[in-house]
C-alpha positions in Angstrom: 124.7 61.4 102.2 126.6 65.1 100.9 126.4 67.4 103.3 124.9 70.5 102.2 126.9 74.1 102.4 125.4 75.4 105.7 125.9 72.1 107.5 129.5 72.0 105.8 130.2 75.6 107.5 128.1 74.6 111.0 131.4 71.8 111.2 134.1 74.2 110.5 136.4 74.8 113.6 137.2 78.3 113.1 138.6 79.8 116.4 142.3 80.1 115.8 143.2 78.3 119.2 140.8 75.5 118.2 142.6 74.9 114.9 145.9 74.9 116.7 144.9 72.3 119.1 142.9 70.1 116.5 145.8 70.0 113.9 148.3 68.9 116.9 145.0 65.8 118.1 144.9 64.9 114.7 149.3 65.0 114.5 149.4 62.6 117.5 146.7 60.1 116.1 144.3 61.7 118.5 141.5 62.4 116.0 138.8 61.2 118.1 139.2 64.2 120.2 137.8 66.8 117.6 134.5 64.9 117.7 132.4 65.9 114.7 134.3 68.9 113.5 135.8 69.1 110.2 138.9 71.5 110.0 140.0 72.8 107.0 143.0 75.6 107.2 142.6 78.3 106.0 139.2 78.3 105.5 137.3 80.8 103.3 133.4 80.9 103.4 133.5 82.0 99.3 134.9 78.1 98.7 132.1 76.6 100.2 129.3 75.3 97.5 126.5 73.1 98.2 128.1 70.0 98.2 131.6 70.6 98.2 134.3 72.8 99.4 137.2 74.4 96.5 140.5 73.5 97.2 143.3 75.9 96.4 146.5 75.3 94.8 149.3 76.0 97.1 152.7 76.6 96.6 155.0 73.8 96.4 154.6 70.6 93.6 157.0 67.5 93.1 156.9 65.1 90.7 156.9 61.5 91.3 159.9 61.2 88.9 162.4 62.9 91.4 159.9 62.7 94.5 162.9 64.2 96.7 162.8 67.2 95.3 160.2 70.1 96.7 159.5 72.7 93.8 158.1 76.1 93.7 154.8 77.1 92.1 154.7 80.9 91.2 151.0 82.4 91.6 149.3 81.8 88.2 152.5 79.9 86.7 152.5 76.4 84.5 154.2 73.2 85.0 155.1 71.4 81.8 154.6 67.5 82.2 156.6 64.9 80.4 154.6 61.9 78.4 153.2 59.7 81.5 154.5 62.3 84.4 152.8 62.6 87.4 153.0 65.4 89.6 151.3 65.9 92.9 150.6 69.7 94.2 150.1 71.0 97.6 146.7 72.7 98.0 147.0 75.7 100.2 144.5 74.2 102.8 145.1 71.8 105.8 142.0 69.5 105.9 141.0 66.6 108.7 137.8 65.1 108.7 136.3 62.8 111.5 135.7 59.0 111.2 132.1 59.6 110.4 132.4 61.8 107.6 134.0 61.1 104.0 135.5 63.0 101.6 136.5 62.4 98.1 138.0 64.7 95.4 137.6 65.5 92.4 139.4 67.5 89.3 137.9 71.2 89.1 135.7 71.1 85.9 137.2 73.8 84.3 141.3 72.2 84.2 139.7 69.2 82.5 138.4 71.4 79.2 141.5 73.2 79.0 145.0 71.6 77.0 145.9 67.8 77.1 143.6 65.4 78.5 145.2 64.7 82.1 144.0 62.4 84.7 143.6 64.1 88.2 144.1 61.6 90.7 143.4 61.8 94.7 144.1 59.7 97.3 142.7 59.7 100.9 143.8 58.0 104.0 141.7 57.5 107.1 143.8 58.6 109.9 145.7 62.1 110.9 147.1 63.0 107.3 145.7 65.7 106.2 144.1 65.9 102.4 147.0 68.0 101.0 147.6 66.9 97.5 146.3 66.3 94.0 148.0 64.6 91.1 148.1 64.9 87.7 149.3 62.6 84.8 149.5 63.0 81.2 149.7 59.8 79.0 150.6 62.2 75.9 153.6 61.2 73.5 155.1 65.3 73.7 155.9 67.4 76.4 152.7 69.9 77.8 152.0 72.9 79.8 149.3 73.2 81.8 148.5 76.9 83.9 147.8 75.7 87.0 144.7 77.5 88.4 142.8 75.4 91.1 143.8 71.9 92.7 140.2 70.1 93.3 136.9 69.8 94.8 136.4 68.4 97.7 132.9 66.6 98.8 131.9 65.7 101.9 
């Protein structure tokens, strides 16, 4: 079963003192404590659709070819992936779901009919970590560069 927008937004913990005290349950493996609540940091009502919630693209990216080392994405800026690179960026929101609801993402339509073909990837764990990244790969023979515009949707 999808949850529909207004039962996405009835989840939401909002209060900033709840959020706080969530995020630091869900830290120490305490994610029973939230209950039913799904927090998602920052959130903002426009991202909600009726199935899904947009994730933004944050501000930091690595690739998984020198995974030590944190980069910088610029607002509106590109990242140029070698042949085969994979890359995973930070979205800008902290999300936590509860035991009894999943979530699974997806690339944003609109990257997919844009440049190369690239294969968005997403993993999820069950557990505290939060669903912060999205990777990309390219399997092309040259280098590319994609403008990096929005990270994924989310469904729940």
């Amino acid at each position: 079963m999808l949850l529909g927008d207004e039962q996405i937004e009835s989840l939401i913990i909002r209060d900033p003192r709840e959020i706080e005290e969530a995020k630091g349950q869900w830290e120490r493996r305490e994610w029973g404590r939230i209950g039913e609540k799904i927090l998602i940091d920052p959130f903002h009502t426009s991202n909600v659709n009726p199935i899904s919630y947009e994730l933004s693209v944050g501000s930091e990216y690595i690739s998984l070819r020198d995974p030590y080392t944190v980069r910088q994405l610029a607002a509106g800026g590109t990242v140029t992936l070698a042949p085969n690179e994979t890359i995973l960026i930070l979205s800008e929101e902290y999300v936590a779901l509860p035991r009894t609801i999943a979530g699974f993402l997806v690339p944003r339509g609109e990257n997919s009919l844009k440049g190369p073909v690239c294969r968005p990837h997403a993993s999820t764990q069950h557990g505290p970590e939060s669903s912060k990244s999205v990777s990309q790969t390219c399997p092309n023979i040259r280098p590319v560069s994609n403008e990096v515009k929005s990270s994924a949707t989310l469904f729940l």
